[in-house]
C-alpha positions in Angstrom: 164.6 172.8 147.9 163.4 175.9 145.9 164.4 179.0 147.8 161.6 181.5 147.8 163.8 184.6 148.5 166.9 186.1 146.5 166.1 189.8 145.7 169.2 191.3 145.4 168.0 194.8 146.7 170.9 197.6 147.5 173.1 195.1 146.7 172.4 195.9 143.0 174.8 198.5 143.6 177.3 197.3 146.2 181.2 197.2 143.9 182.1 193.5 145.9 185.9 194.8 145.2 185.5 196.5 148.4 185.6 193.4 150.8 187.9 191.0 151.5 187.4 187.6 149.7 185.7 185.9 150.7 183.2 188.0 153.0 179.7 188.2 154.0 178.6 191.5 153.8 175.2 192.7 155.9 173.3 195.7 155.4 171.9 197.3 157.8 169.4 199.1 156.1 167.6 195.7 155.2 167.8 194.5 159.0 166.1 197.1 159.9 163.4 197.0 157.4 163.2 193.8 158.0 162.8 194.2 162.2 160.4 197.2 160.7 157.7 194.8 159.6 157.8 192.4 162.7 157.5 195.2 164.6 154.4 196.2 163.0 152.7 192.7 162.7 154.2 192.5 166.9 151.7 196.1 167.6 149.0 195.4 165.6 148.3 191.9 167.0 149.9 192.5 170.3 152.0 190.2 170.7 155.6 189.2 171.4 158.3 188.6 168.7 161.8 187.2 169.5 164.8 186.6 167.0 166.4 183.1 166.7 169.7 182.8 167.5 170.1 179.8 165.9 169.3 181.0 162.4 171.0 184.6 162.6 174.0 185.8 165.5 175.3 187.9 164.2 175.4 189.9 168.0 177.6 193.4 166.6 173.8 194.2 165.3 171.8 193.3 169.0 171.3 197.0 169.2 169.5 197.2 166.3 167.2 194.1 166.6 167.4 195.5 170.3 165.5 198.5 168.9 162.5 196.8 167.6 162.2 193.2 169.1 161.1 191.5 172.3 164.2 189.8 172.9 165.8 186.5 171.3 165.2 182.7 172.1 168.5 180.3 172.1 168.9 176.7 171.4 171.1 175.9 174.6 173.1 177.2 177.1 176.6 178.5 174.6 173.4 180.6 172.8 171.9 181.4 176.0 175.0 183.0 177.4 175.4 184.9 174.3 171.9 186.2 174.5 172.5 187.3 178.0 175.5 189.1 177.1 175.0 190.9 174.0 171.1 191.1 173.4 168.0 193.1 175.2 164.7 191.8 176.4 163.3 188.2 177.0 165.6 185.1 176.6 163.3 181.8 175.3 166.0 178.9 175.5 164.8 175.7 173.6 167.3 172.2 173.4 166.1 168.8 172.3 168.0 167.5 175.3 169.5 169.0 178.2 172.8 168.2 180.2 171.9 168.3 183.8 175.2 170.0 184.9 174.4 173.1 182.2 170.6 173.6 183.4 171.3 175.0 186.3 173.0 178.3 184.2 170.2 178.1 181.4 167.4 178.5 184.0 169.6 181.3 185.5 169.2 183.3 181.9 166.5 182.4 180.7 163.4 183.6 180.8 161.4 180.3 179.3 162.6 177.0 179.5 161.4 174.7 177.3 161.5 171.2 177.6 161.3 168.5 174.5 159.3 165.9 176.3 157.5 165.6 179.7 160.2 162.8 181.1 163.0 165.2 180.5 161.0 168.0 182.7 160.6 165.4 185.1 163.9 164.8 185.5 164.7 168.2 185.6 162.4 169.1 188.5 164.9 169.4 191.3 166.8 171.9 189.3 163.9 174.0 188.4 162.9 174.3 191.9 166.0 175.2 193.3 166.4 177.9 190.2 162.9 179.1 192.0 164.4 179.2 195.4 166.9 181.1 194.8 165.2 183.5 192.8 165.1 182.7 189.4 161.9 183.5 188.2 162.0 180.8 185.0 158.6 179.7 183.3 158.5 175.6 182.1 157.5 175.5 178.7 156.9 171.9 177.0 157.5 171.7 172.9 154.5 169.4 171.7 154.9 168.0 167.9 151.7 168.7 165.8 152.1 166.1 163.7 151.0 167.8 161.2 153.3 167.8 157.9 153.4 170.7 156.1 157.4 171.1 154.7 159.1 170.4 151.4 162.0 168.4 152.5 161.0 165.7 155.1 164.0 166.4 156.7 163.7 170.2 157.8 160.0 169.4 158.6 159.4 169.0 162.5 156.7 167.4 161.6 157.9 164.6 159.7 157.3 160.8 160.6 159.5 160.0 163.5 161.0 163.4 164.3 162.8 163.8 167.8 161.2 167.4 168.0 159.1 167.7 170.2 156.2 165.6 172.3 153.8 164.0 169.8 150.4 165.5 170.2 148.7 162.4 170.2 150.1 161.4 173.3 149.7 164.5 175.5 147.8 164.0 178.9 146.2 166.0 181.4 148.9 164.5 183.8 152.0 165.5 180.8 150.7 169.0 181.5 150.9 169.6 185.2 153.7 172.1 185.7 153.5 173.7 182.2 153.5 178.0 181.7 153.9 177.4 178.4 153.2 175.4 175.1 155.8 175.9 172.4 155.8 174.3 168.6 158.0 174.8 165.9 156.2 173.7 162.6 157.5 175.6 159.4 160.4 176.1 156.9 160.7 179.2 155.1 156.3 179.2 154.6 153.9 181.6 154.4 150.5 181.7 156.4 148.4 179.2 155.2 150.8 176.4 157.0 150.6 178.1 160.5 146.6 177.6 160.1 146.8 174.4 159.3 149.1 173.4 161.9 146.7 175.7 164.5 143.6 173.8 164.0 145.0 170.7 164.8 147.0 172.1 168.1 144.1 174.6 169.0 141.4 171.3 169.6 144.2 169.4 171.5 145.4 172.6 174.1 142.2 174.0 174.5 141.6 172.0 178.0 144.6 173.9 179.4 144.1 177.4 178.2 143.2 178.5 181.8 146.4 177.3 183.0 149.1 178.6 180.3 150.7 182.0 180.2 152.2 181.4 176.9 151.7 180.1 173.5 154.9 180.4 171.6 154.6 179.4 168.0 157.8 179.0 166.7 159.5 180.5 163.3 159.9 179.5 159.7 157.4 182.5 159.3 158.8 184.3 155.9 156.8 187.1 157.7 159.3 189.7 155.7 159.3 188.6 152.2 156.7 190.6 150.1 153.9 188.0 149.1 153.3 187.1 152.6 150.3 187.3 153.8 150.5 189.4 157.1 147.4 190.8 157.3 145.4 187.3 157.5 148.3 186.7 160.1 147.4 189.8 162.7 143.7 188.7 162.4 144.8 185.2 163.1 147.3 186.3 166.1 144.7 188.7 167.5 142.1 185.4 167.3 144.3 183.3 168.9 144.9 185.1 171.9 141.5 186.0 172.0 140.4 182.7 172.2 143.3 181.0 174.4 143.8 183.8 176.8 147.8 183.8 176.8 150.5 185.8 175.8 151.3 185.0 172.0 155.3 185.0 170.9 156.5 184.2 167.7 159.9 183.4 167.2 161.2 184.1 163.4 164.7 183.7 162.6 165.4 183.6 158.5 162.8 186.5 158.6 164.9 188.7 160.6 167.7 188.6 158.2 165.9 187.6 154.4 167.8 189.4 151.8 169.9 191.2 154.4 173.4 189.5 153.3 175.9 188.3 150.3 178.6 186.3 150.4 181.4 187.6 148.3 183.9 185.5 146.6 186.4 184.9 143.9 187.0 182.6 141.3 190.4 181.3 142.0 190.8 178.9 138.6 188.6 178.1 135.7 188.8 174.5 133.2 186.8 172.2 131.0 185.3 168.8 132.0 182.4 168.2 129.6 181.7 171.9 130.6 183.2 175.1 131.9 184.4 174.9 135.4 185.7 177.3 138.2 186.6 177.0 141.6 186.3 179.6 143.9 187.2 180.4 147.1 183.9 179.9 148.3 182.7 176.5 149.5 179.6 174.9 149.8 180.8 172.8 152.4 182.3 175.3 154.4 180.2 178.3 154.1 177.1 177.0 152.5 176.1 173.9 153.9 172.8 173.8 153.4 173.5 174.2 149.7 174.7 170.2 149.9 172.0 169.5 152.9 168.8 170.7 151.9 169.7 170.7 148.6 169.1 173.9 147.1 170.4 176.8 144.6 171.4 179.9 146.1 170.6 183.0 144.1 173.6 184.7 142.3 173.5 188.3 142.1 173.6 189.7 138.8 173.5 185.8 137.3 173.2 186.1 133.4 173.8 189.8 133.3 177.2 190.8 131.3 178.9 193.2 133.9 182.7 195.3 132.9 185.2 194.8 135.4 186.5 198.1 134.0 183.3 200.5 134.1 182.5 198.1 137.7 178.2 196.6 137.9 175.9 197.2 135.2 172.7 198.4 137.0 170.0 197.1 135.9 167.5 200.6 134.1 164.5 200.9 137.2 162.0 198.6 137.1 164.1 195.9 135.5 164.7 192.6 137.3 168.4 192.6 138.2 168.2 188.6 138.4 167.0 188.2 134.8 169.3 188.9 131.8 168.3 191.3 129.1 167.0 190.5 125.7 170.3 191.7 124.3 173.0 190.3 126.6 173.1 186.9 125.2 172.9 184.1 127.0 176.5 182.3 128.3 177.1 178.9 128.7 176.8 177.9 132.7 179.5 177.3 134.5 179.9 174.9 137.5 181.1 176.8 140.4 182.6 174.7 143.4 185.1 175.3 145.7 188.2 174.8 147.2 188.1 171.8 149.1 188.9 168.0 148.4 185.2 167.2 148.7 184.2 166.1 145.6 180.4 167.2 146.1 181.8 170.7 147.1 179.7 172.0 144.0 177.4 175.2 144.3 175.9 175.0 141.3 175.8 175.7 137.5 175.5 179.4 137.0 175.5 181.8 133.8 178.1 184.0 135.5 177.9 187.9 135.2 181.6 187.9 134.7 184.2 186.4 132.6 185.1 182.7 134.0 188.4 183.7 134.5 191.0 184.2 138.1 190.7 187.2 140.0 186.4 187.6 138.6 184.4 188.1 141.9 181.1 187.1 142.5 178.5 187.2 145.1 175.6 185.0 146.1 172.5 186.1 147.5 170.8 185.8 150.6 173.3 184.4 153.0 172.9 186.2 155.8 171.2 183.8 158.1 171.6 180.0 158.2 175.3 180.3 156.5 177.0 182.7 158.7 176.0 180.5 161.9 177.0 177.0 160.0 180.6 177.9 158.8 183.3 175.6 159.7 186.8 175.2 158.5 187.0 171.8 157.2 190.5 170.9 154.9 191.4 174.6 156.6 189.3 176.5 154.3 189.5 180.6 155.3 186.6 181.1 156.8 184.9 184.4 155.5 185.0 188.0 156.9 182.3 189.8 158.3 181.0 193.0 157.4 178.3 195.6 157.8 177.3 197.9 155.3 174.7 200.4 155.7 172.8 200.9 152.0 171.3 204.2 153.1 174.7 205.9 154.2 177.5 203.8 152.4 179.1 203.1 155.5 181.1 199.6 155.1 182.5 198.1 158.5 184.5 195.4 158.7 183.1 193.7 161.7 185.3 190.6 162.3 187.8 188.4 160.0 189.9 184.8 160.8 193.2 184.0 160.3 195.3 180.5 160.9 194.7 180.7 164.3 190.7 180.5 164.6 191.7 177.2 162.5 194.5 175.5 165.0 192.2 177.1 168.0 189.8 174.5 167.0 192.1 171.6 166.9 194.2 170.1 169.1 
């Protein structure tokens, strides 16, 4: 899977021998430009925006994303809580499947409910009237499946033959929609525009009998809304149309775009050998901290990758204008080394990278991007150190440390 993002930003200039290794490091400068632009596309097309928990949780910055967003949708009721503890504005809590004996809570917190199929919603119907009774004032939302296939990878498309997400358009019925505030659909990976249209005209001509009862059209994320070649001024006209034409309250609910380029994860090569070619292992593992390097599969950016840096004088910046991910002329290319990490997995591999550093113990390194979608998926398998968490603020300097693990967030998990 080809990543479309990877600029390296401030993080040109952040010396990684200030962290701990290994350590994600955040900066809130980004965030907030980031959070700037949804803001912007949220006024001009008047609409709601809420971040996903699910790709970014990072809850030490709610305040911030407090600042500019509409609230946060969750993907069950451990999210939910969180949301309802740490975050402003509108909760949106969306599960494939429910467990009766945790609805009652998520109905509670939530703003939106949204149910996967019609049956489940059914099912739930004693629940959601009592949440009522007692005063919960909970919309029903129903996720429908387009069916409309728009990914790169079959498997983080929604849309792919025989997905679980969501109610398959084809078989939606007048008597499916009795109950329903609100239709939800989650159709995109890391796209830009063009996808969302595509998916709309198919759900536009099979909704448009209910417009007069729904309150809410919430269209999901996967929205790169933030990286620079999207195309966000055909998306406000498009937004503006759409709740011209359907009469409800339009959310969007991006999660990767809140936090695109926002975040590094800073490691160190631990040993280096030969096996056909030069090896190192790190203390950072795909596995453990990346998993959606092995998943999807794709190649995380490295920062600096082919550019000769001296430990001694610290980062050779890149002159202005250059492009910090491409080598100059002059630097001479080095032979690429297969980074992987520390673990007994023997797919634990990251990649083959022309490192910006000699291949040798004690060299850190930093991949880019890593922010969202790694920070939520760590795990301590073989009782890998999970990383530290820190926030950095590129217009200031200020460096955090928000949170690090020791031996007992491993045994705490075990029993």
């Amino acid at each position: 899977m080809e990543t479309k993002a990877g600029d390296p930003g401030a993080f040109a200039h952040f010396d990684l021998n200030r962290v701990e290794s290994p350590a994600f490091v955040v900066d809130a400068a980004k965030l907030r430009a980031n959070l700037q632009i949804l803001a912007d596309i949220r006024d001009a097309a008047d609409i709601k925006v809420l971040a996903a928990l699910k790709a970014f949780s990072m809850f030490s910055v709610a305040p911030i994303i407090g600042e500019y967003l509409d609230g946060v949708c969750s993907s069950g009721l451990w999210e939910t809580r969180l949301a309802s503890e740490f975050y402003d504005g509108e909760i949106s809590t969306y599960c494939a499947a429910y467990k009766p004996d945790e609805l009652e809570e998520i109905c509670r917190l939530s703003d939106h409910v949204i149910f996967n199929s019609p049956g489940q919603m059914q099912r739930a119907a004693l629940i959601l009237d009592q949440a009522r009774v007692t005063g919960g004032d909970v919309d029903v939302g129903l996720r429908i499946n387009p069916q409309v296939p728009t990914g790169e990878v079959p498997r983080y498309d929604p849309s792919s033959p025989g997905s679980r997400l969501g109610f398959p358009l084809d078989q939606l019925t007048e008597e499916h929609m009795e109950g329903v505030d609100g239709i939800h659909f989650h159709n995109l990976c890391e796209q830009d525009f063009e996808p969302l249209a595509q998916t709309w005209d198919r759900v536009f001509d099979a909704i448009e009998p209910y417009f007069d009862q729904l309150k809410w059209i919430n269209m999901g994320g996967g929205h790169h809304i933030t990286r620079d070649d999207y195309q966000r001024e055909e998306l406000v006209e498009f937004l503006k149309d759409a709740k011209e034409d359907t009469g409800a309250e339009i959310y969007l609910e991006p999660g990767e775009a809140v936090a695109l380029d926002a975040g590094i994860l800073v490691g160190t090569i631990l040993d280096n050998g030969e096996n056909g070619m030069p090896l190192a292992i790190t203390d950072i593992s795909a596995t453990c901290h990346m998993p959606d390097v092995i998943e999807a599969p794709y190649r995380p950016a490295m920062l600096h990758e082919g550019r000769e840096v001296s430990p001694s004088e610290g980062w050779d910046l890149p002159q202005s204008g250059a492009n910090p991910m491409e080598a100059p002329a002059s630097a001479g290319a080095r032979q690429p080394v297969r980074l992987g990490g520390p673990s007994c997995l023997a797919g634990d591999v990251i990649g083959d990278y022309s490192l910006p550093v000699p291949n040798e113990p004690g060299q850190r390194i930093a991949f880019l991007d890593q922010a969202h979608y790694s920070m939520v998926k760590t795990n301590t398998f073989n009782g890998v150190q999970l990383p530290s968490i820190y926030l950095w603020d590129s217009e200031t300097d200020v460096l955090e440390l928000v949170k690090s693990f020791g031996y007992e967030d491993f045994r705490n998990r075990l029993s």
